[in-house]
C-alpha positions as CSV (number, residue, x, y, z in Angstrom):
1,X,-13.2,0.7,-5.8
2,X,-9.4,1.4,-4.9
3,X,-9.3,5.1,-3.0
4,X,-5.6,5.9,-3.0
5,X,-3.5,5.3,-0.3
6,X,-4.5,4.8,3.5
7,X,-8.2,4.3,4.9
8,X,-11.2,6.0,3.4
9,X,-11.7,7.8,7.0
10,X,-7.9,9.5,6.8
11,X,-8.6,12.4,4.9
12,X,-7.3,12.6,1.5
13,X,-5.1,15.7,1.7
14,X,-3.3,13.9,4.4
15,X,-2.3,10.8,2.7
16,X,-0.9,12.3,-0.3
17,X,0.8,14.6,1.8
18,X,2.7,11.7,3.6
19,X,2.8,9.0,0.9
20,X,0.2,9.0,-1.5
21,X,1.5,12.1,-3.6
22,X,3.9,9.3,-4.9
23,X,2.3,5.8,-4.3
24,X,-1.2,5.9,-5.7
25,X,-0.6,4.0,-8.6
26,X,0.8,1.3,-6.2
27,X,-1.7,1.8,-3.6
28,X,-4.8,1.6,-5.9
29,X,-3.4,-1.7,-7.6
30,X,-3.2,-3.1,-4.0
31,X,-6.6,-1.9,-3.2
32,X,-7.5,-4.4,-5.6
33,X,-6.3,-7.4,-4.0
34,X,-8.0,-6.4,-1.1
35,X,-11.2,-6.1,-2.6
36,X,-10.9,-9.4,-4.9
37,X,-9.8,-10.8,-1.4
38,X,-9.7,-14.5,-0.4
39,X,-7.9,-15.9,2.4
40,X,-4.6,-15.1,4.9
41,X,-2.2,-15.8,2.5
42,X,-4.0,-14.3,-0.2
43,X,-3.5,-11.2,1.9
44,X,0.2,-11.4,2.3
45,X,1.0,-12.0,-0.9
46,X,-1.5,-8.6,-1.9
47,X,0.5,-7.2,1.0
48,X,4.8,-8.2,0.0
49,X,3.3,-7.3,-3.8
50,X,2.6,-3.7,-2.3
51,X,5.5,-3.8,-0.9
52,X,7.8,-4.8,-3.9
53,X,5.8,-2.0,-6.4
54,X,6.5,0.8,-3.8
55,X,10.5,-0.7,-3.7
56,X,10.2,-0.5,-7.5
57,X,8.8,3.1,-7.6
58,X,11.5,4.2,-5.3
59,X,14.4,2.3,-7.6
60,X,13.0,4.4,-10.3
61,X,14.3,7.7,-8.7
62,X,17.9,5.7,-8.5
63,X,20.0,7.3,-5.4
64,X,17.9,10.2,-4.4
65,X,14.8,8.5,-4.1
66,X,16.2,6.5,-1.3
67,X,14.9,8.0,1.8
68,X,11.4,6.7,0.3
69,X,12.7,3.6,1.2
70,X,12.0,4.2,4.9
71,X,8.6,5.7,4.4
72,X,7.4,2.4,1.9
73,X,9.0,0.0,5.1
74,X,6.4,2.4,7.6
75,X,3.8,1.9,5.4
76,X,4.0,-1.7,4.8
77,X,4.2,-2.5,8.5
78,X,1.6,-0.2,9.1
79,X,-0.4,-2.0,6.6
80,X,0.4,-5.6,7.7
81,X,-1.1,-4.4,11.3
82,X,-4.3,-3.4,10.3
83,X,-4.9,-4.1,6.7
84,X,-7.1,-7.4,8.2
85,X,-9.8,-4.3,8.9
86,X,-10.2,-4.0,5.3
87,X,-9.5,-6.8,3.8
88,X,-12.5,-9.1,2.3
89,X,-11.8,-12.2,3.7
90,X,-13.6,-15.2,1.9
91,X,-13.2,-18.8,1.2
């Protein structure tokens, strides 16, 4: 079941205070791929798919949303580093 944005063990008031407050639709889809799962690439492309929904959310806001752009780029890389914890990795 897709919990938001970040790890279940991050407290929830602490991811929507940093990112979630405006990513959660973006983060629970991505949740998803992780729990359908698969292989490596499987989670890259679940991965650059996160990615390109947060760059949408952000071109929704037009100019002023684009300091957002820095916090989806920590995000993703954060995620790329150790989103293999959580992901369910299966043939």
């Amino acid at each position: 079941m897709p919990n938001g944005c970040g790890p279940s063990w991050i407290p929830c008031w602490l991811t929507n205070l940093l990112f979630g407050w405006f990513f959660k639709a973006s983060c629970n889809k991505h949740d998803e791929g992780y729990i359908q799962g698969g292989d490596e690439i499987r989670r890259f492309e679940c991965d650059w798919k996160f990615l390109k929904a947060m760059r949408n959310d952000i071109n929704r806001l037009k100019w002023y949303g684009q300091p957002l752009l820095l916090v989806a780029l920590v995000y993703y890389v954060l995620v790329r580093m150790f989103g293999w914890l959580y992901f369910n990795y299966r043939k």
